[in-house]
DOTI-316566 format. One record per residue (C-alpha): residue number from 1; residue in one letter; x negated, y negated, z negated. Coordinates in steps of 0.1 Angstrom, whole numbers, plus 5000, padded with zeros to 4 digits. Each point is the difference from the previous one (the first is absolute). Layout:
<bakes>
  resi  resn    xx    yy    zz
   NUM     A     X     Y     Z
...
</bakes>
This chain:
<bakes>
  resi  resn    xx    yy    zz
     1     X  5004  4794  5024
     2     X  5019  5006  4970
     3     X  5032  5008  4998
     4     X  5022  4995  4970
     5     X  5028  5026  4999
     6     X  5012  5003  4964
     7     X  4994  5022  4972
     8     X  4999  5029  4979
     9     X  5004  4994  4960
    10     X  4990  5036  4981
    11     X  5020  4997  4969
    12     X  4982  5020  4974
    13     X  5020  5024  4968
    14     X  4994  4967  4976
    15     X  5017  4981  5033
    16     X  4965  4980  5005
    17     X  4998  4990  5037
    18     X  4974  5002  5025
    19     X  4998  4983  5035
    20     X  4992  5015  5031
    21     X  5000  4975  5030
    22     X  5010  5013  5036
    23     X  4977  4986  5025
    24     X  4994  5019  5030
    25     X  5025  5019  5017
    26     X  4994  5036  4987
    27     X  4997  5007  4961
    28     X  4990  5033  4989
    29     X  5009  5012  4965
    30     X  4990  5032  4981
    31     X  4974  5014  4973
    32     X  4971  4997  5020
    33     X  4971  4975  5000
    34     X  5006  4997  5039
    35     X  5036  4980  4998
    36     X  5005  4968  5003
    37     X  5017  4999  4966
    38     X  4984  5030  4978
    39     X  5020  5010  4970
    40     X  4992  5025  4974
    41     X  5041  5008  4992
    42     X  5014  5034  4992
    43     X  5014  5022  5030
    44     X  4987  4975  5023
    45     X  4988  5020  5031
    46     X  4962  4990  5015
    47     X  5016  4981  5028
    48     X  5036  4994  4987
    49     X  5014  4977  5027
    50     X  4996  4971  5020
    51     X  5012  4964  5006
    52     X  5003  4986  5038
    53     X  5010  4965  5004
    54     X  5003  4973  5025
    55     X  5015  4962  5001
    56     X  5034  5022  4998
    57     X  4994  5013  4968
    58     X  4988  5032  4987
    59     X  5009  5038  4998
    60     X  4981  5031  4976
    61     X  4994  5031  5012
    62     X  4993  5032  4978
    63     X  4969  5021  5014
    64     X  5015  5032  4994
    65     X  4989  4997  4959
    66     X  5009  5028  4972
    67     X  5024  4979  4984
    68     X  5015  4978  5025
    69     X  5008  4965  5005
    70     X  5033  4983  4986
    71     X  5012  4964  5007
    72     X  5031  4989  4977
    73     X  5005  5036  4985
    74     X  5004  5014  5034
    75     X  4970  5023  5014
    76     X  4989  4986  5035
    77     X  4976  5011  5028
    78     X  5001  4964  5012
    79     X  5021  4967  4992
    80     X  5000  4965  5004
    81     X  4989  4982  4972
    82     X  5023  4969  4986
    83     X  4985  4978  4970
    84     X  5008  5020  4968
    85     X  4998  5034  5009
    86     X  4985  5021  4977
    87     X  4978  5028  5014
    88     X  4995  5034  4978
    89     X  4969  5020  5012
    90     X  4996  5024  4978
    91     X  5002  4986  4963
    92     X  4984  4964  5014
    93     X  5028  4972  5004
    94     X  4997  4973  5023
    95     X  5023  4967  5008
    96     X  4995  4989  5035
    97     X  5005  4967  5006
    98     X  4995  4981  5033
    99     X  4986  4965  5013
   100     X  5017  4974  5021
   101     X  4982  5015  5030
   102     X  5018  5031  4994
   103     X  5039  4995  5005
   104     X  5019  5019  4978
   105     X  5028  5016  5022
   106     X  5016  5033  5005
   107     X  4979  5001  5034
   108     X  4967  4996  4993
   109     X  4972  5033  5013
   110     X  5027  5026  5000
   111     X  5039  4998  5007
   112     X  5006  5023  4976
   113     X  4981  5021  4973
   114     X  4998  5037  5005
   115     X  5008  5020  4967
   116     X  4986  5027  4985
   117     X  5026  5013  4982
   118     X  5029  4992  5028
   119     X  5008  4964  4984
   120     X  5036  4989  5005
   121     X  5016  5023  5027
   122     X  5029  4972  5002
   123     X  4976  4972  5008
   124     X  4972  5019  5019
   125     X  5017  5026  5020
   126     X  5004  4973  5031
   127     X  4966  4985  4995
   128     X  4976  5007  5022
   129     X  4963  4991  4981
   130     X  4980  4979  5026
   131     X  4962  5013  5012
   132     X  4972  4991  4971
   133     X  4984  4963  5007
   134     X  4976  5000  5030
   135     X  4967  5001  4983
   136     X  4971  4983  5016
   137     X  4972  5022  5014
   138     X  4976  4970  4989
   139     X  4998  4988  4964
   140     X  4973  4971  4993
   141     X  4978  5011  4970
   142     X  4979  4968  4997
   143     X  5005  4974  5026
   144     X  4961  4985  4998
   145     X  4983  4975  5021
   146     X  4969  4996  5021
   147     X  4996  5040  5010
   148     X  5018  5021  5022
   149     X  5029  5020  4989
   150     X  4993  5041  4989
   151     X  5032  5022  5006
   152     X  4998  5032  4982
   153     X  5029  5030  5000
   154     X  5014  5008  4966
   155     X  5007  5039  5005
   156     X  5026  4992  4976
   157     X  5026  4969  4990
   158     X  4985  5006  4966
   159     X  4967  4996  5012
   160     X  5006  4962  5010
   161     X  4995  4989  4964
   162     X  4966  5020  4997
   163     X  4987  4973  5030
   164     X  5004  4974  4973
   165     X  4970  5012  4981
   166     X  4978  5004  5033
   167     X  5011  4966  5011
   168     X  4994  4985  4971
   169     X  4962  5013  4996
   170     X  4994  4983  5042
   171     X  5004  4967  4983
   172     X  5032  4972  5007
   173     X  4980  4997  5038
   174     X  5012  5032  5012
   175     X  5033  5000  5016
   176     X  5014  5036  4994
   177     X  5032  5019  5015
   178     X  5015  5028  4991
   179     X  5021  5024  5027
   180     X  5025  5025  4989
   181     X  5026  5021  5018
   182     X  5028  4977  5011
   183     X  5040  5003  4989
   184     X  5012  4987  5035
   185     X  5030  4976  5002
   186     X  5040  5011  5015
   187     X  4991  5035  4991
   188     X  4973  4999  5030
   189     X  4986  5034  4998
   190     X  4962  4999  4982
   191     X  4968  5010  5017
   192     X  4995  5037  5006
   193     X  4967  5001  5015
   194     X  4969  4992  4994
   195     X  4995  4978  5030
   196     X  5036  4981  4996
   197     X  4987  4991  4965
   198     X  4966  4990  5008
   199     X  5018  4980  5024
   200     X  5023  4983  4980
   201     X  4971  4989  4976
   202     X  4980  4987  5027
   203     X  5027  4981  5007
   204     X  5002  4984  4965
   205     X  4963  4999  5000
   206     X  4999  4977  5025
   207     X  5030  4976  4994
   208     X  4981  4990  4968
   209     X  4964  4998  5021
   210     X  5009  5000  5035
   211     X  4962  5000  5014
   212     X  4974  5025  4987
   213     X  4973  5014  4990
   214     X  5024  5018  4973
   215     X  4986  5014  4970
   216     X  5024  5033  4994
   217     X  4994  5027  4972
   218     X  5025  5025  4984
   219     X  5003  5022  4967
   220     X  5002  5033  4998
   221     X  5024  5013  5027
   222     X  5007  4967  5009
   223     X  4964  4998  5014
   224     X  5011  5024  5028
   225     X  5028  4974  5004
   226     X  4972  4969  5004
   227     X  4978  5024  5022
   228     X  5033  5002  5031
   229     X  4999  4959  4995
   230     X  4966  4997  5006
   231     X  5003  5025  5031
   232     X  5031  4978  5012
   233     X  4982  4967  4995
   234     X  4967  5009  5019
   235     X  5020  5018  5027
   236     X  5016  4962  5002
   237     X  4964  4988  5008
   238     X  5003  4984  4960
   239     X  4972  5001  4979
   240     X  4997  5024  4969
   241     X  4977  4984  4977
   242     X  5004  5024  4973
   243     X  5020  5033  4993
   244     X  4991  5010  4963
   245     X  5017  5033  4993
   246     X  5004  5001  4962
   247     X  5002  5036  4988
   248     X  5015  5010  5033
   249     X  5000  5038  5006
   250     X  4998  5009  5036
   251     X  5034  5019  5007
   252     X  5007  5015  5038
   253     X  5034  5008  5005
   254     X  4999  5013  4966
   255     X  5040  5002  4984
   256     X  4986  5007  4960
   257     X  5004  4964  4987
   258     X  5036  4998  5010
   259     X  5010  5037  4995
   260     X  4980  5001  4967
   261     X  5019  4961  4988
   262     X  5034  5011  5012
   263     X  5002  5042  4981
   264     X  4986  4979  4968
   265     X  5026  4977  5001
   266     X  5022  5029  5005
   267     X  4990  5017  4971
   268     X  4994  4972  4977
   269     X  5039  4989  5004
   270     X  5012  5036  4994
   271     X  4978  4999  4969
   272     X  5019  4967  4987
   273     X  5031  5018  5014
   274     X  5000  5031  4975
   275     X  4986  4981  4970
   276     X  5017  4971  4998
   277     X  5026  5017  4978
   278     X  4972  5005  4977
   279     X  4983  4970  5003
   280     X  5033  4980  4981
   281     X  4998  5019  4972
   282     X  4968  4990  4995
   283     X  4994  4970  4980
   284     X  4981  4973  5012
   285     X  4979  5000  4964
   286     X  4991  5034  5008
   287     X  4987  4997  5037
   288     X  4983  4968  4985
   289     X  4981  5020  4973
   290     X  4990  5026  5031
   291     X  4987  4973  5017
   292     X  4981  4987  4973
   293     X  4983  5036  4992
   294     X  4992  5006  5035
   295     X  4984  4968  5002
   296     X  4980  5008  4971
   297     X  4990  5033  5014
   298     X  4990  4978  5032
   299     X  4978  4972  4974
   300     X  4981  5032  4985
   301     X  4990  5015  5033
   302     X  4989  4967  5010
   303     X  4981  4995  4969
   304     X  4958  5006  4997
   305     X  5009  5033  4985
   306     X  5003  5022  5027
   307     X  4974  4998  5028
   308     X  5003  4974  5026
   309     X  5011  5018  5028
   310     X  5031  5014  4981
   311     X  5012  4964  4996
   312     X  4996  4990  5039
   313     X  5014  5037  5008
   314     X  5035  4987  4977
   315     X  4997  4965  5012
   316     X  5000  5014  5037
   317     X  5030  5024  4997
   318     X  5018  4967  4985
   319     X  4997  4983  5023
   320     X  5008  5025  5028
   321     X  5033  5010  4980
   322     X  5012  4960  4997
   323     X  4988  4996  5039
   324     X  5024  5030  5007
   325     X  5028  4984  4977
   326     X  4997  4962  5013
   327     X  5000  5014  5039
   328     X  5036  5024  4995
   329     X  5028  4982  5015
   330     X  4977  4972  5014
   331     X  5017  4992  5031
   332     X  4966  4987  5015
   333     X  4980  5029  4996
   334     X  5028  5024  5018
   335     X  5003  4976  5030
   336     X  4965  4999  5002
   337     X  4992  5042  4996
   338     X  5029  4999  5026
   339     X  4983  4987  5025
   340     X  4960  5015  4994
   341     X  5016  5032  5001
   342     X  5001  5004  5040
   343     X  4970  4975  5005
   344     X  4971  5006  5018
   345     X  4967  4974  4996
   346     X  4983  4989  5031
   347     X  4963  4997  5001
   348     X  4998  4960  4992
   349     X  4972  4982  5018
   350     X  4995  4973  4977
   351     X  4979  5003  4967
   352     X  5017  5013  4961
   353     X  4994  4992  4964
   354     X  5013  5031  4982
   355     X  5006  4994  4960
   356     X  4995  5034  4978
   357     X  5012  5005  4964
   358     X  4974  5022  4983
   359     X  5027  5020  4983
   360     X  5027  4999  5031
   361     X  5008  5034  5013
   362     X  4996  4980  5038
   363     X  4961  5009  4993
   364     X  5007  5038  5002
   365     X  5027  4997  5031
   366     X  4975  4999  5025
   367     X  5004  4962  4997
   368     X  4967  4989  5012
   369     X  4989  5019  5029
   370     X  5032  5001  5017
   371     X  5001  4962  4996
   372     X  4968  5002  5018
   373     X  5009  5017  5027
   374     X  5022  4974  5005
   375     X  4983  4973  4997
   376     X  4970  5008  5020
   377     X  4986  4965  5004
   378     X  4994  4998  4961
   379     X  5015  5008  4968
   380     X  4987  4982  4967
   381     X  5013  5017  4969
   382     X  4998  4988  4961
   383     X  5007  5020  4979
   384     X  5021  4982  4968
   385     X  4998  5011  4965
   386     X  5038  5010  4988
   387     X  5026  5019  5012
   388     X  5030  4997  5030
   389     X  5016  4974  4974
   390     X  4975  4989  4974
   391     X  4978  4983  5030
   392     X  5031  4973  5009
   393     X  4999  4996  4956
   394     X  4974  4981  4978
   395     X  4966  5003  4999
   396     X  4999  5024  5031
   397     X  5021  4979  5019
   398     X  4969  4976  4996
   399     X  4978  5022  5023
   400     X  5023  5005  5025
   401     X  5008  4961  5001
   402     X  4958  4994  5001
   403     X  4997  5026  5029
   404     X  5030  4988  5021
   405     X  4992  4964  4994
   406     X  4967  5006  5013
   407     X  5017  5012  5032
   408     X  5026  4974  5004
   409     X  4970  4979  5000
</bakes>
């Protein structure tokens, strides 16, 4: 169901306006293709920030970007939103305004806004800032009609728009949900196993389709995620239909995807740190007309004048460099490496789809025969033109949509 939750108005330097209409409960915003509102704006980070909202009323939340977030002047790490704010993220201007579903009060997602830069001591020194929103685990993609539902694990919150595209491409029919990590309500400490998790979707799984067979998958890590729900649901004596791992590499016990997200996060926010002095006195014009040139440089490698491979060799580390850049300071994907960190996979008795991108680095992990292993009772893999984020994006997103349709069906 659609929500209506207000707006965002981008005022642009000749004060021209564009609307941006708020319609499901988390917003993403940033430089990258992947957000739900993608703007090409000066010192705007890949994934800037983020708007939660709920019949209360709504509250941004920067995502640890370069430049920061500022509502009203003031820099912010999150704050309620009131009709008429005006957000800064990076040199992109924004007037928020709500709907009548959305009251406008003081007390809306957060009690009170934490600051960046300290705010005003007078006012905020006795504030407490409530917990962040609860966040639902389960977030309905496309609600179809006439098939059974297919639940698949973003690895990431920024991963849940990518499902569009795949949903999209399984036709209006399909009922699709996506599950990602939970913000638990009353400051309820989150999941911290791998089995409490699991758990915890299964439980949302089934209080939107209470009787099986289920039709699970997951992406990427989030596919490790999906494989402890379909062990939980068959040791239930439920039906698994279908566990399609998309690009899942097989991962025992293995701590590198959270050690490796959380020292480059680290070292990413030191780097801001010690050049943001430098980084003023830089006019926007200038970092525009770097942009532009590297872009250029990025057009002529691309071109047919240099050998093919060259091209798909540029294209590749792009893509791994904005992948990198979109997952820092994505909540998500730390709650999720979190918990895979000290998991160990059962063997599974039931039957596997596993999905490989022909230019993911899951192929040379040992991916395919330790999924084996595991799933002794058989393993079908396809193999999907693209890379770990070009397969959820047009055309290869295409293929993968064919391949999984054929196995919903």
């Amino acid at each position: 169901m659609t929500e209506n939750f207000g707006k965002l108005i981008l005022i642009g330097a000749d004060k021209s306006e564009q609307e941006f209409s708020l319609t499901q409960p988390v917003t993403t915003i940033g430089s990258a293709e992947t957000n739900d509102i993608a703007l090409k704006q000066a010192k705007l980070s890949r994934a800037h920030a983020r708007i939660e909202c709920s019949e209360t009323g709504c509250a941004i939340f920067d995502l640890e970007s370069t430049k920061g977030t500022q509502v009203n002047n003031r820099g912010v790490k999150q704050s309620n939103l009131v009709s008429g704010d005006v957000i800064m993220l990076g040199d992109a201007e924004l007037r928020f305004e709500s709907s009548s579903a959305a009251a406008d009060t003081d007390a809306t997602i957060l009690d009170a806004a934490i600051f960046a830069n300290g705010g005003d001591a007078e006012q905020e020194e006795a504030a407490e800032p409530a917990p962040a929103q609860p966040m639902d685990a389960l977030v309905e993609i496309q609600a179809g009609s006439g098939n059974q539902a297919f639940f698949c694990v973003a690895a990431r919150y920024s991963d849940v728009p990518l499902f569009r595209n795949v949903a999209h491409h399984l036709g209006p029919k399909q009922p699709f949900y996506a599950l990602q990590p939970p913000r638990p309500a009353g400051g309820s400490p989150a999941p911290t196993n791998m089995e409490a998790l699991a758990a915890h979707y299964v439980d949302e799984i089934r209080r939107t389709q209470p009787k099986g067979p289920y039709r699970i998958g997951g992406y990427n890590v989030g596919g490790l995620v999906a494989y402890e729900i379909a062990q939980q649901l068959q040791a239930g004596g439920v039906e698994v239909a279908l566990l399609a791992l998309i690009d899942t590499p097989c991962l025992d016990r293995n701590p590198l995807p959270y050690w490796t997200y959380r020292s480059t996060l680290t070292i990413n926010q030191a780097g801001d740190t010690l050049f943001q002095p430098l980084w003023n006195l830089v006019p926007s014009t200038v970092t525009q007309q770097i942009g532009k040139s590297a872009e250029a440089v990025r057009d002529a490698l691309r071109s047919n004048r240099l050998p093919q491979f060259v091209g798909q060799v540029v294209q590749q580390v792009e893509e791994d460099f904005e992948t990198v850049q979109e997952t820092l300071g994505d909540e998500g994907y730390e709650a999720t490496a979190k918990v895979i960190q000290r998991y160990k996979p059962k063997t599974y008795s039931g039957r596997a789809t596993l999905f490989l991108a022909a230019q993911s680095l899951v192929r040379y992990s040992d991916a395919l025969w330790r999924w084996h292993s595991l799933v002794p009772n058989g393993l079908d893999v396809h193999t999907i033109p693209g890379g770990y984020i070009s397969i959820l994006k047009e055309p290869q997103v295409q293929r993968l949509a064919a391949q999984l349709k054929a196995c919903l069906a």
